[in-house]
Phi, psi and omega in degrees: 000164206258141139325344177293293206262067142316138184260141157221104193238134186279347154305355159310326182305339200246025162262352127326351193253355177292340200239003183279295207316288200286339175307309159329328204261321163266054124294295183317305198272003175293316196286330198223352202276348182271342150257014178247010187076187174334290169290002206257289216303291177339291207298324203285309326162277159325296171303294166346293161302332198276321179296236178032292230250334152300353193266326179286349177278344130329294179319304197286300187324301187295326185275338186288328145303320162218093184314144165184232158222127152259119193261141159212123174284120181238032168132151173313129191230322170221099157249100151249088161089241209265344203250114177252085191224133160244171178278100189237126161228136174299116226219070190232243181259306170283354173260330176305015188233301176315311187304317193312299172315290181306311188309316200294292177311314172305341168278320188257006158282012200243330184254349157312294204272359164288010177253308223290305203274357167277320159339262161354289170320302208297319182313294193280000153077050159210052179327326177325310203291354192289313187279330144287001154303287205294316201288302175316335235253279164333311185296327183293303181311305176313289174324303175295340209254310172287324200289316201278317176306010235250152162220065141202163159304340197298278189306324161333301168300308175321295173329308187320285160311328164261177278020291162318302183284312171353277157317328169275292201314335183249359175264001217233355195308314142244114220282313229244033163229162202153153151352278193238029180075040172176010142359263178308316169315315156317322205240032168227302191294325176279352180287322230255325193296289178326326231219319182294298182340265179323333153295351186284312213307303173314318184315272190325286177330287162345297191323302187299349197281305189310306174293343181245338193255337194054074195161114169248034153242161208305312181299321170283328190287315171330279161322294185274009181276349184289313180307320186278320200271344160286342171258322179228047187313001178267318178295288157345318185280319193273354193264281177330315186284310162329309194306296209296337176306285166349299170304296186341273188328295206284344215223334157106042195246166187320130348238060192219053159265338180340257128045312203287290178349289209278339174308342205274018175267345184262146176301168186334281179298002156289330167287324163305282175339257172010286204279352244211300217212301143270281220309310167326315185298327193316300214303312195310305168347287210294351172272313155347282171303324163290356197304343151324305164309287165314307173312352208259348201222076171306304187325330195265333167307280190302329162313309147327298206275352182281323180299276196335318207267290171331324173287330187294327190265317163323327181270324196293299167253039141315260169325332190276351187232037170267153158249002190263131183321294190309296180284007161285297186316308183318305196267345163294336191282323201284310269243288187304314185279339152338278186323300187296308201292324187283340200253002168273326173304302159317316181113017177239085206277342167317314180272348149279269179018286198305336186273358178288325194295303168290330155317318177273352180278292189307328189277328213291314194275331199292316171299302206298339204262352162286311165327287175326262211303000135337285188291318169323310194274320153359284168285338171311308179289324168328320177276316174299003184265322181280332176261351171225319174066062154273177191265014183279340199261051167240327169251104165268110179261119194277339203261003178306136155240026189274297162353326211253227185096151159068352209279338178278029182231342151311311195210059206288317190297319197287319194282326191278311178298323171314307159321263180301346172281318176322284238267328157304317140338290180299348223026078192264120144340131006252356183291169215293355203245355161303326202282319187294312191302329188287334176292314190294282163356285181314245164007304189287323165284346188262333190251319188189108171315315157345308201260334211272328167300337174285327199260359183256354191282285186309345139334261206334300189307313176317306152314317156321295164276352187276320163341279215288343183260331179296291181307348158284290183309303199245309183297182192020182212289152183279134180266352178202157182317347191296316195283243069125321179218030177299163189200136182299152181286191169282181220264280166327337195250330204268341184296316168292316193314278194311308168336298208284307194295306184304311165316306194295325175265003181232359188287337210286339174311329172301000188212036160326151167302148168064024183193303181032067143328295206280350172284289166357274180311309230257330179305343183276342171244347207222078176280168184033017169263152173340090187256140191223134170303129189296151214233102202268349160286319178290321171294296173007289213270327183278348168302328208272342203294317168282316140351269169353309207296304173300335179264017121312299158325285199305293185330304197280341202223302206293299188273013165267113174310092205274194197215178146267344159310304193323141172269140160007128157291331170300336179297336179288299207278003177252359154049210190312329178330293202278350150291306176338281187312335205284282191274049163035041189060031187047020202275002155277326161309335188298304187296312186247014155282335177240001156214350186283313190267355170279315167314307170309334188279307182307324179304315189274347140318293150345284169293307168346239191279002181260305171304306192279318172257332180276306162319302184292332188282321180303309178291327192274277213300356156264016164263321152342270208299330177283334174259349169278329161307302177285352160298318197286310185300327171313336175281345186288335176289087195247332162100358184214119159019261187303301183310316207279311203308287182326316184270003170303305203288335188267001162289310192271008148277335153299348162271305166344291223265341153306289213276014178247358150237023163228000000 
């Protein structure tokens, strides 16, 4: 949008407080939350976010009344040389769609996690840690809440970046669990490492943007890229491709997705947060917002659109050979950001949006609801530990689900809701993710048969596995005591479920065929994208697909009584295949056969014989030479007279004697 149409509304004024609000709430619980407990933190912690999200709802109102760009100067920020940035923030459809998504989904993962996490704490024999949940927790919303609000790439990046520490600080929360004690610690550094990649990427891009436009706010770069991509379309390609380095990282797509997976180390609701509402969403965000840009460059347009698509069927079959609950999910969240990420590359950024929008509803819930069936067996082994000491419950995996079976008679709430985030997913009519997924499906056959095969292939798989993971969890006999004396969560916990699930079966309205709400809203910040008509062979055919898919699942995992012994039914007839999936295609043995141990092996080269004899040896032997110098002059130190006077006099005839021959 343009600067003529500025909004000038005094609800703009109150767009500052989505990032004041979570800051208040950790502040309060850095200062008062240790003494004042759990529920005082919880309480604090929650409310914080519901404010956010009311302020955004403010937002949302004044623009559906007067579309525009809305601006707020909250200070003055970088005067250097050529560079003029105040802490500005923007308030226009597309960041105001984000806030509503973060805040919202982020309140009630947020009120999940005051039951999910005194659970925890009491698990894991460290209550301290509850109120630096929240405080992290709180921290997370803020970062985001600047990415989205930001009107520069500058301030964009703070967000950008706190986000990023974020995502370490909370995969990383119980550093000293794990395998080998260190684990979880490990899976935070690589999140934190990995992500860096990518921020170089962002980096670069910022520079060029700067070095051509002498400017990093969105509204100057805008205006002048058509004049810059006609005169210096390289710069322009290279700026963009830079970005998607940048998406790669932030957003988890081929080949800096390494990192989300190993995130299943932070507790639940962190993996909800994360994969669900924020820190994921970014990349897409940040193409979204650029599309000015992107329009200027088909090349970077199709580049985009090929990783998104290529990631979406990678990731897809990856997930059909997990067996840990979480990490199915993990690869279904890279699988999903695919989708989007390939349909913001098409130019049909409503329609990756609308599947950003539904996606946080279905995944939000597909975790949290995985958490539930956690705690469930959680308390299951407890009791079956305490009452039998069997010897199956002594390495007990609560996320295994090979453990599991049977939860749907058990965890009726959990199962129902668990049930509609699966089938949303998978995109079964009438629910939300049918809707989104059919607008990209629809966009992809409208752009290019290539991508639309890539993206119908990973439909299917997608269906597939979500099958094959319900019918592992909930159907057929409890494979171990745990499953056997699994129990419903609490109220706190099953009450966000039931929301998320009523989002997840009602969200696809925000964009119905013939009505496109949500095109609508969004054309005032998201010009020239891609509208494509519903396309009633595509929904049709990807509906019978996914069918197909689940009733493949059933045959093969629902109607057979399996054991946790039982090997995969896939493993026979897919042979080597189905290990590749099993071990994700080796592409972490990739990483560290071609850049983790040869970096290490060059560090401790490094440190070895270059740092230890050589470096260090060049400073100890110039010190070794400074005391033998000053040893050797100390004898000249004689103490009389009569020496220092001869070597004065014999100084100053040798200077004569310079100067009478020269």
């Amino acid at each position: 949008m343009l600067l003529s149409e500025t909004l000038q509304n005094p609800a703009v004024s109150l767009v500052p407080w989505v990032v004041f609000l979570p800051l208040i709430g950790l502040v309060i619980n850095l200062v008062l939350g240790q003494r004042l407990g759990e529920k005082f933190v919880g309480a604090v912690a929650s409310l914080a976010a519901l404010a956010a999200f009311g302020v955004a709802v403010v937002l949302a109102v004044t623009l559906a009344g007067e579309p525009g760009v809305g601006k707020f100067h909250l200070l003055d920020w970088i005067q250097v040389g050529g560079l003029n940035l105040g802490w500005d923030f923007r308030v226009d459809t597309l960041s105001v769609t984000m806030m509503l998504v973060v805040a919202g989904v982020g309140s009630l993962i947020h009120i999940y996690a005051t039951a999910y996490m005194h659970s925890d704490v009491r698990h894991n024999g460290d209550p301290s840690r509850y109120r630096r949940f929240f405080v992290y927790f709180n921290l997370f919303i803020l970062a985001m809440m600047i990415l989205v609000s930001a009107d520069s790439y500058l301030m964009l990046f703070v967000g950008w970046e706190g986000v990023g520490l974020c995502s370490y600080l909370l995969i990383g929360f119980w550093f000293e669990k794990g395998a080998d004690g260190t684990a979880n610690a490990k899976a935070a550094k690589k999140a934190f490492v990995v992500n860096r990649v990518g921020d170089f990427g962002l980096l670069l891009a910022m520079f060029l943007l700067f070095w051509n436009f002498k400017s990093l706010s969105f509204d100057e770069i805008f205006a002048q890229a058509p004049a810059l991509a006609q005169a210096a379309p390289g710069v322009v390609l290279a700026v963009t491709l830079f970005m998607l380095l940048g998406v790669a990282g932030k957003s988890a797509q081929l080949p800096l997705f390494v990192w989300l997976p190993d995130a299943m180390a932070g507790p639940t609701p962190v993996s909800a947060l994360i994969h669900a509402a924020t820190m994921v969403t970014a990349g897409v965000y940040l193409v979204a917002r650029s599309s000015p840009l992107y329009l200027e460059v088909p090349a970077a347009q199709q580049a985009v659109m090929w990783v998104g698509a290529l990631t979406a069927l990678f990731a897809a079959t990856i997930a059909v050979a997990q067996n840990d609950i979480k990490k199915v999910l993990a690869y279904s969240t890279i699988s999903q950001l695919g989708f989007m990420v390939a349909a913001v590359g098409m130019t049909a950024y409503v329609a990756g949006m609308f599947h950003l929008i539904t996606h946080a509803f279905f995944k939000a819930l597909l975790f949290l609801s995985a958490g539930s069936v956690i705690l469930g067996l959680e308390h299951g082994h407890a009791h079956s530990h305490n009452g039998h000491n069997g010897h199956e419950e002594d390495h007990f995996d609560p996320q295994d689900m090979r453990n599991m079976g049977g939860l749907q008679g058990r965890m009726k709430t959990t199962f129902w809701v668990y049930l509609i985030g699966a089938l949303a997913l998978a995109g079964i009519a009438p629910l939300s993710g049918f809707f989104s997924k059919d607008e990209i499906l629809a966009a992809a056959l409208h752009t290019s048969p290539a991508i639309f095969a890539l993206l119908i292939a990973a439909a299917f798989l997608t269906a597939f596995y979500m099958g094959r993971q319900v019918f592992l969890v909930f159907f057929g006999r409890p494979r171990s005591t745990a499953a056997e004396h699994a129990v419903e969560s609490p109220a706190l916990i099953t009450v966000p479920l039931i929301l998320l699930a009523l989002l997840s079966a009602l969200g696809g309205a925000l964009n119905l065929p013939k009505i496109y709400t949500l095109e609508h809203w969004l054309e005032h910040s998201l010009q020239h994208s891609l509208v494509v008509e519903f396309n009633l062979t595509v929904a049709v055919g990807s509906v019978l697909l996914a069918l197909t898919a689940i009733a493949l699942a059933w045959w093969l995992y629902g109607k057979r009584q399996m054991r946790a012994s039982d090997p995969d039914p896939l493993a026979a007839p897919l042979g080597g295949l189905f290990r590749a999936l099993q071990n994700k295609w080796w592409v972490d043995e990739l990483y560290q056969a071609v850049i983790v141990r040869p970096y290490h092996a060059l560090a401790s080269w490094l440190s070895g014989p270059v740092d230890s004899t050589g470096i260090d040896g060049i400073a100890n032997g110039l010190g070794q030479l400074t005391h033998w110098a000053a040893g050797s002059l100390r004898r000249i130190q004689t103490g009389y007279v009569r020496t220092y006077v001869l070597v004065v006099l014999f100084g100053v005839v040798l200077m004569l004697a310079f100067l009478a021959f020269n």
